[in-house]
Structure formats: structure tokens, C-alpha cells
N, CA, C and O atoms as a printed pandas DataFrame, in Angstrom:
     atom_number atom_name residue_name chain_id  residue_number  x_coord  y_coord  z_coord
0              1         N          UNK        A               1   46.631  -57.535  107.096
1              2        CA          UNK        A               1   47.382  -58.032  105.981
2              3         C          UNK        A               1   48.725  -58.635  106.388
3              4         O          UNK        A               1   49.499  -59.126  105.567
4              5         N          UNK        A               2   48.964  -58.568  107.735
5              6        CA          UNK        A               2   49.964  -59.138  108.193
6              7         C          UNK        A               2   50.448  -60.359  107.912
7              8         O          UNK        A               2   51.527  -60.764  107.478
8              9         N          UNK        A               3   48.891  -61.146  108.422
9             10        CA          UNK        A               3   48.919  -62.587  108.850
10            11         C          UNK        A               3   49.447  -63.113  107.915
11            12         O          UNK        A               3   50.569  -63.577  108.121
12            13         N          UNK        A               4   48.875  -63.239  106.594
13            14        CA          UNK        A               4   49.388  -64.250  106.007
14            15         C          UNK        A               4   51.041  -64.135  105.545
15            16         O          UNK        A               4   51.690  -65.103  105.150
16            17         N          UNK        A               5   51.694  -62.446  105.709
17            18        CA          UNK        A               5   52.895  -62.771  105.059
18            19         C          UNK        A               5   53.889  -63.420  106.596
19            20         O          UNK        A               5   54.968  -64.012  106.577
20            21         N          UNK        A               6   53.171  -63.094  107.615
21            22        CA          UNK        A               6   53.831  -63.875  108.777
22            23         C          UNK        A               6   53.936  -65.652  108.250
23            24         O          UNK        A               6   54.950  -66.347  108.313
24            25         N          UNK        A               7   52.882  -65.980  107.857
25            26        CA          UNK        A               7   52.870  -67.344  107.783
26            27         C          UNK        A               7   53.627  -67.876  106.725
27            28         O          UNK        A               7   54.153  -68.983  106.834
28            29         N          UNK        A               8   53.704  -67.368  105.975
29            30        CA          UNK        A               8   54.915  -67.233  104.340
30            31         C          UNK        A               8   56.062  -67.316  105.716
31            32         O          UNK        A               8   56.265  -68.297  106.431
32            33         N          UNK        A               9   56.595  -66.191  105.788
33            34        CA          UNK        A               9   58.004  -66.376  106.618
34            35         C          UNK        A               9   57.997  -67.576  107.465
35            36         O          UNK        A               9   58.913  -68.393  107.376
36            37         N          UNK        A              10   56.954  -67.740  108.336
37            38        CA          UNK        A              10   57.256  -68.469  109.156
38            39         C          UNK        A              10   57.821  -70.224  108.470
39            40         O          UNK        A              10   58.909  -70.764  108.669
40            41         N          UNK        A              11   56.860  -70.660  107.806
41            42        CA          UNK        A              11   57.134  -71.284  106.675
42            43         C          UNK        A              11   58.290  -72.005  105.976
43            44         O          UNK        A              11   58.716  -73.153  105.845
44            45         N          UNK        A              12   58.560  -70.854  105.620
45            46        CA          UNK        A              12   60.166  -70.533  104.999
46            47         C          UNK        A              12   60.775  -70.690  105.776
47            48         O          UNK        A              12   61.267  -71.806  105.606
48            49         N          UNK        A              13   61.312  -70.052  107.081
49            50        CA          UNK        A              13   62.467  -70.402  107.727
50            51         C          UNK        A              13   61.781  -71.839  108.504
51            52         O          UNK        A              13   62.572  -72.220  109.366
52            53         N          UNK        A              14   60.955  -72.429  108.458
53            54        CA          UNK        A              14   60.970  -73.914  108.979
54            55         C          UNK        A              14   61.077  -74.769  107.946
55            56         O          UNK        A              14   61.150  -75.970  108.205
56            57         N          UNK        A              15   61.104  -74.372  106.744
57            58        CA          UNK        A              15   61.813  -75.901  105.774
58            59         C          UNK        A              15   63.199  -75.237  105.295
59            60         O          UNK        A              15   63.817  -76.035  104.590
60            61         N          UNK        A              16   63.896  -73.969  105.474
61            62        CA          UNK        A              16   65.314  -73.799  106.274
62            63         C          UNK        A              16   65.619  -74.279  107.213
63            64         O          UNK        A              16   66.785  -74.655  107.093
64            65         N          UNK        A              17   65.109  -74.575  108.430
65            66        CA          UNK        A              17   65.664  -75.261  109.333
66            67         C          UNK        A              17   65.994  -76.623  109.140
67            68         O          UNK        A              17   66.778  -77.263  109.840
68            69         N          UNK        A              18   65.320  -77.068  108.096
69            70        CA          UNK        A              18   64.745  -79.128  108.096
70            71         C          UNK        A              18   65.542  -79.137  106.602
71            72         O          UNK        A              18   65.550  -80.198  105.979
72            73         N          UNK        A              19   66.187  -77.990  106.054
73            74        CA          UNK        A              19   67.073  -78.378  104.921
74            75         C          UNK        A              19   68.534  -78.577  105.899
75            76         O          UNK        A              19   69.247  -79.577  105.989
76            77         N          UNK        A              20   68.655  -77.417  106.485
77            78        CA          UNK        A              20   70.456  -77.067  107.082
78            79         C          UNK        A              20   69.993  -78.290  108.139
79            80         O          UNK        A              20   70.956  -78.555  108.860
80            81         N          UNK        A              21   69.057  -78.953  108.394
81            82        CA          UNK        A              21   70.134  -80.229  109.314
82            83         C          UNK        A              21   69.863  -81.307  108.514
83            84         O          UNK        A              21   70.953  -81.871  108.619
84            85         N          UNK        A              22   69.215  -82.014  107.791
85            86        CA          UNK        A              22   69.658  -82.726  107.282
86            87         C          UNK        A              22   71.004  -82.028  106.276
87            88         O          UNK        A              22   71.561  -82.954  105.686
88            89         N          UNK        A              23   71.421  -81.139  106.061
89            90        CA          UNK        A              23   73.018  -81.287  105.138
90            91         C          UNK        A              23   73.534  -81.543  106.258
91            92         O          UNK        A              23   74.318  -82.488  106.175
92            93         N          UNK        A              24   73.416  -81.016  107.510
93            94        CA          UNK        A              24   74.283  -81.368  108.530
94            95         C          UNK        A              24   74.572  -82.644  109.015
95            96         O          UNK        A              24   75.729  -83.010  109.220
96            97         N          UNK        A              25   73.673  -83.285  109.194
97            98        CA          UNK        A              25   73.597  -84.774  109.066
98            99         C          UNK        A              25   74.110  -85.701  107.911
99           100         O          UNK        A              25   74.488  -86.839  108.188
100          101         N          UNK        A              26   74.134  -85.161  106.403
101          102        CA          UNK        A              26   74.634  -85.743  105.398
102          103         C          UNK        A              26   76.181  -85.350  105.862
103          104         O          UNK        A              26   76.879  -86.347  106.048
104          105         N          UNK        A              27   76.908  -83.947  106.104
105          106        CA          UNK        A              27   77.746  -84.356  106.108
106          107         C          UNK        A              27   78.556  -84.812  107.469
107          108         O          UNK        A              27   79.774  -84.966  107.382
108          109         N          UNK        A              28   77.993  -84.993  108.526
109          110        CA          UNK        A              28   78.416  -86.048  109.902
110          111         C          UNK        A              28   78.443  -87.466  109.479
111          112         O          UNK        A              28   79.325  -88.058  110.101
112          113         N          UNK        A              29   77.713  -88.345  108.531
113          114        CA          UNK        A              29   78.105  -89.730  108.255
114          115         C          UNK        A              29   79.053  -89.367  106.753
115          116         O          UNK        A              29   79.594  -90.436  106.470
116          117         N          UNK        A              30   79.323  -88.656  106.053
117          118        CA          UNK        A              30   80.535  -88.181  105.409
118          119         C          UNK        A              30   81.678  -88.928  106.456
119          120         O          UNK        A              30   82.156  -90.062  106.446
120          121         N          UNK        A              31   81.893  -87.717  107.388
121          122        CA          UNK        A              31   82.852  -87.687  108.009
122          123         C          UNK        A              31   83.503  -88.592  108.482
123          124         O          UNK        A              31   84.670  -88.982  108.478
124          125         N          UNK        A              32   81.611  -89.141  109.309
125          126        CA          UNK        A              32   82.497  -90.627  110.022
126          127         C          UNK        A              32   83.029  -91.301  108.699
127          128         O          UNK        A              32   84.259  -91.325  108.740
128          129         N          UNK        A              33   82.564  -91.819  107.619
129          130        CA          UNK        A              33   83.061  -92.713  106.800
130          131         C          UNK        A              33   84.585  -92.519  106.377
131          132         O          UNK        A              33   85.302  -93.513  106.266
132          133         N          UNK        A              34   85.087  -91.219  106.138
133          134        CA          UNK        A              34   86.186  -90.453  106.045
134          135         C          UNK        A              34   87.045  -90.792  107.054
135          136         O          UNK        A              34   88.242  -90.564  106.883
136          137         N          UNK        A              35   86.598  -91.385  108.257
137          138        CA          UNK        A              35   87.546  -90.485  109.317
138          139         C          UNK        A              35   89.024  -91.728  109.197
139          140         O          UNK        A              35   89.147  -92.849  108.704
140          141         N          UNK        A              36   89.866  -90.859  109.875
141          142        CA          UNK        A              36   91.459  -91.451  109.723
142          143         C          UNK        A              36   91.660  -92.149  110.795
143          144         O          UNK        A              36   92.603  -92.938  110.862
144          145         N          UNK        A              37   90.774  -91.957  111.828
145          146        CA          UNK        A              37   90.830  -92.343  113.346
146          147         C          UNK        A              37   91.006  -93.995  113.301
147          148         O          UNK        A              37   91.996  -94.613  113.694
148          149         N          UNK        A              38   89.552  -94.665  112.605
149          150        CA          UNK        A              38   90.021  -96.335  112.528
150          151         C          UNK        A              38   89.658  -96.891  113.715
151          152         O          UNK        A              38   88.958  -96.181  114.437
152          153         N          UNK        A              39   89.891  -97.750  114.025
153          154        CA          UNK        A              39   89.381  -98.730  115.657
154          155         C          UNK        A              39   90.164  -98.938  116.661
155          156         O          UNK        A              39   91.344  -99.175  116.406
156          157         N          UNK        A              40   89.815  -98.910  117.750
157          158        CA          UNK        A              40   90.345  -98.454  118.465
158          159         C          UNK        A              40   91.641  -99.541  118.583
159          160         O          UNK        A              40   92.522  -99.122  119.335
160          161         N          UNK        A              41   91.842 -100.527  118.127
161          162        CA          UNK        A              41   93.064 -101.483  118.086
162          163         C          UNK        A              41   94.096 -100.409  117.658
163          164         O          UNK        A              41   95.154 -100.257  118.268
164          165         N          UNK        A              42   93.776  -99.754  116.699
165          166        CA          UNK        A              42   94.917  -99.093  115.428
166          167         C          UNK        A              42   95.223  -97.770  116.702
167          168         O          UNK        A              42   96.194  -97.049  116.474
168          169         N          UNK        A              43   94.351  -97.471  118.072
169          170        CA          UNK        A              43   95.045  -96.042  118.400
170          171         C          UNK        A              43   95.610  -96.381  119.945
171          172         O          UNK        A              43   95.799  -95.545  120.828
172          173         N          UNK        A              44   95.854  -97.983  120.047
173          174        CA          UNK        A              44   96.806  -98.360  121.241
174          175         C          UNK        A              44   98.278  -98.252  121.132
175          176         O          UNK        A              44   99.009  -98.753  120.278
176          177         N          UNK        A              45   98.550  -97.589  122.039
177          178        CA          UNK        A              45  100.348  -97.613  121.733
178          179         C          UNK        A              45  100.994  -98.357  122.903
179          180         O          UNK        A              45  100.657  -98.206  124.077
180          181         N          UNK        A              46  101.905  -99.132  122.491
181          182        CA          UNK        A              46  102.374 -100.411  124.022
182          183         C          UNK        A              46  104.092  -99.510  124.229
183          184         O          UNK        A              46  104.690  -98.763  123.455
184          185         N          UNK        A              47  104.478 -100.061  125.744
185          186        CA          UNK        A              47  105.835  -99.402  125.854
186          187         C          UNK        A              47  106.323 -100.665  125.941
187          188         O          UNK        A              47  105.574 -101.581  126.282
188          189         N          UNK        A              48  108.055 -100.947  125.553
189          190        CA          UNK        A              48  108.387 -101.953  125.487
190          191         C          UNK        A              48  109.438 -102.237  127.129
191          192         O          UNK        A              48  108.929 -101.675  128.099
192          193         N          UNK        A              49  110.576 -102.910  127.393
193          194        CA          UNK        A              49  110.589 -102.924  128.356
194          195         C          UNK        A              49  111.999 -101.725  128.261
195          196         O          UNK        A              49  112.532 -101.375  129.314
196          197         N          UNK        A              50  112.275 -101.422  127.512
197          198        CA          UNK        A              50  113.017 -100.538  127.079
198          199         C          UNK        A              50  112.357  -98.824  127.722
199          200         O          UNK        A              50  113.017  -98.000  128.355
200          201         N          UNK        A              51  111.280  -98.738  127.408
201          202        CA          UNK        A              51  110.380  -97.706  127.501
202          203         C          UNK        A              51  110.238  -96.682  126.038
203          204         O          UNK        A              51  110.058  -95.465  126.007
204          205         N          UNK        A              52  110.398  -97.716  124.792
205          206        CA          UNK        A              52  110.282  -97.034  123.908
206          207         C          UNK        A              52  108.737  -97.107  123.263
207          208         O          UNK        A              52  108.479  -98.309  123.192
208          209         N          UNK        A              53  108.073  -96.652  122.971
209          210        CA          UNK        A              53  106.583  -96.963  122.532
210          211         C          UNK        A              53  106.727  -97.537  121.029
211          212         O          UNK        A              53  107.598  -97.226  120.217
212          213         N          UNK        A              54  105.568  -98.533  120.835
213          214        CA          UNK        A              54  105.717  -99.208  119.505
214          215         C          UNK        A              54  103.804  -99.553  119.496
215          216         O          UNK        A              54  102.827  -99.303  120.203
216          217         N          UNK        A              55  104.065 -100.129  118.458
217          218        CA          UNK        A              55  102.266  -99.969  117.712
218          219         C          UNK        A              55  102.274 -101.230  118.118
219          220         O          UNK        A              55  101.108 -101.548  118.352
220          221         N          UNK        A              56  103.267 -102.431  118.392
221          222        CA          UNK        A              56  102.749 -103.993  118.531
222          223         C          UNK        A              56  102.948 -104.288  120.352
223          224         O          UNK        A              56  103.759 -103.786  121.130
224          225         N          UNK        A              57  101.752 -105.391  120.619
225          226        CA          UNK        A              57  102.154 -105.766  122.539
226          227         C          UNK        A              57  103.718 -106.520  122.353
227          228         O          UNK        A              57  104.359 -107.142  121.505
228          229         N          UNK        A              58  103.789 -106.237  123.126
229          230        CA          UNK        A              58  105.183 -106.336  124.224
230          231         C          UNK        A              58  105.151 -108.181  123.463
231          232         O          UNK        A              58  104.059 -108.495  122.988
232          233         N          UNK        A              59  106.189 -109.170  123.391
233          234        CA          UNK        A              59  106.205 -110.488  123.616
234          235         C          UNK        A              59  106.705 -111.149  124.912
235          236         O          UNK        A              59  107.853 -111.135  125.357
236          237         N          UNK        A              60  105.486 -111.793  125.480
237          238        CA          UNK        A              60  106.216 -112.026  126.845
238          239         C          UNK        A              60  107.317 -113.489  126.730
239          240         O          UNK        A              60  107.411 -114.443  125.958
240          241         N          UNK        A              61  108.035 -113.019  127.965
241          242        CA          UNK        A              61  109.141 -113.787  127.975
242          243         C          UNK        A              61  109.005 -114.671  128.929
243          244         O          UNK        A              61  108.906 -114.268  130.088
244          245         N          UNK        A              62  108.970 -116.175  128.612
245          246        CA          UNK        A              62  109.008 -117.300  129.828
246          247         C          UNK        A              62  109.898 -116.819  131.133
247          248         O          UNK        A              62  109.330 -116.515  132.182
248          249         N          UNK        A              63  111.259 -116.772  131.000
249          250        CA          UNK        A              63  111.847 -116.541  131.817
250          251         C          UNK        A              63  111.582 -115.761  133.029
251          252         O          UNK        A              63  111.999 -116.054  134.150
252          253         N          UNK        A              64  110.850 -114.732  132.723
253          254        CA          UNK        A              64  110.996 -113.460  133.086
254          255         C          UNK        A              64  109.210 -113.869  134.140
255          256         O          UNK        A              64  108.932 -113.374  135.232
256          257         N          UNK        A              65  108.597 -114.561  133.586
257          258        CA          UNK        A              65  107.310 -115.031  134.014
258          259         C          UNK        A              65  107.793 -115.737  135.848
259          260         O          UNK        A              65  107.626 -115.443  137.031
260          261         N          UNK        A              66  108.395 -116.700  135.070
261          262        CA          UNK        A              66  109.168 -117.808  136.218
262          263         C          UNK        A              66  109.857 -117.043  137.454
263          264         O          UNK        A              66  109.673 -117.259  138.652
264          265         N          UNK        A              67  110.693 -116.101  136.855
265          266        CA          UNK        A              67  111.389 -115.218  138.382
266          267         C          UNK        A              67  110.169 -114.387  138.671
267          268         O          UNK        A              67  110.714 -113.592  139.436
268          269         N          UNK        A              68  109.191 -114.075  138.630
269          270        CA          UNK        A              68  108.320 -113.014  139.138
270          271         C          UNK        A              68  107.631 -114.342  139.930
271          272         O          UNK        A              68  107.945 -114.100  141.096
272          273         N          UNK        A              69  106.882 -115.586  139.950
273          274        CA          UNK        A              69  106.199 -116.507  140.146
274          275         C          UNK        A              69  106.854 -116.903  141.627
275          276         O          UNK        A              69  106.362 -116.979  142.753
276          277         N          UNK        A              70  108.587 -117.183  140.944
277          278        CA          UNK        A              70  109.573 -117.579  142.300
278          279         C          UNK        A              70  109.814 -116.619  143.122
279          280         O          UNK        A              70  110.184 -116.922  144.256
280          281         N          UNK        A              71  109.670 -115.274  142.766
281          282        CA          UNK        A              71  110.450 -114.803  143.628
282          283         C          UNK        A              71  109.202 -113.834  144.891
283          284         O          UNK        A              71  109.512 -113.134  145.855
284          285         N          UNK        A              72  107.566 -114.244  144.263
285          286        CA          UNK        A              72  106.733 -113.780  145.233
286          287         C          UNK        A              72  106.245 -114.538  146.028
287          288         O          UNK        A              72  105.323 -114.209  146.774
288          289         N          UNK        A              73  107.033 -116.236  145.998
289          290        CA          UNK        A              73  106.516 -117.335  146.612
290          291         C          UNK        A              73  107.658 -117.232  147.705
291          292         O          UNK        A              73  107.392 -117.333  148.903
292          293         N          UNK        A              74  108.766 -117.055  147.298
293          294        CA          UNK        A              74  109.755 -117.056  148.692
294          295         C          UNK        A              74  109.554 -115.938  149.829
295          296         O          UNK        A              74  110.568 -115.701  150.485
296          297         N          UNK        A              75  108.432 -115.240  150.147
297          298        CA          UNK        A              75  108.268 -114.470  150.675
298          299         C          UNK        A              75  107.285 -114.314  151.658
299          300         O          UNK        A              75  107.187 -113.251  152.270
């Protein structure tokens, strides 16, 4: 009289298993949709020449181009 209440349980905890991951899965694309994180543009941080960090790149400076150009050619 075993068998069949084995197969009842067994049963049961296998469409428990195939409920708790799909919620688990419903709520992992939750999350991602939620998330605060954003792309990876939004989690670069630039240092300026200062060495202060800021969310925008650096603007390069002609000048500053020209003495690095001249001053590895005289050498």
C-alpha cells in the first residue's frame, strides 16, 4: 500500500519544484527590468586632469596634444 502514496508524494514535490522555479525566474526578469544599474556608459567614471572624478570624458586640449607630439620627436 505503499506504492501508490509514494507516487502521490513523489508527484507533488515535482510540480513544487517546476512551480518555485518558474516564480524564481518570474522574479529574475522582474529584477533585471527594475535594476538601477543601467548600461554600462552610465557606470564609467573619468578622472580629470585635476584628479577629480566626474561622470563626463575629459575634453582634449589641442595644445597639450602638440607638446606631447613635439616633445617625443626631439628625442
Amino acid at each position: 500500500m505503499a506504492g501508490p502514496n509514494n507516487r502521490y508524494i513523489k508527484k507533488q514535490k515535482a510540480e513544487k519544484r517546476v512551480k518555485k522555479r518558474q516564480e524564481k525566474d518570474q522574479k529574475k526578469i522582474v529584477r533585471k527590468e527594475n535594476s538601477a544599474g543601467g548600461s554600462f556608459e552610465n557606470m564609467i567614471a573619468y578622472v580629470d586632469k585635476f584628479g577629480n572624478i566626474t561622470s563626463e570624458p575629459p575634453v582634449e586640449d589641442n595644445n597639450q596634444e602638440e607638446e606631447k607630439s613635439e616633445s617625443g620627436s626631439d628625442k
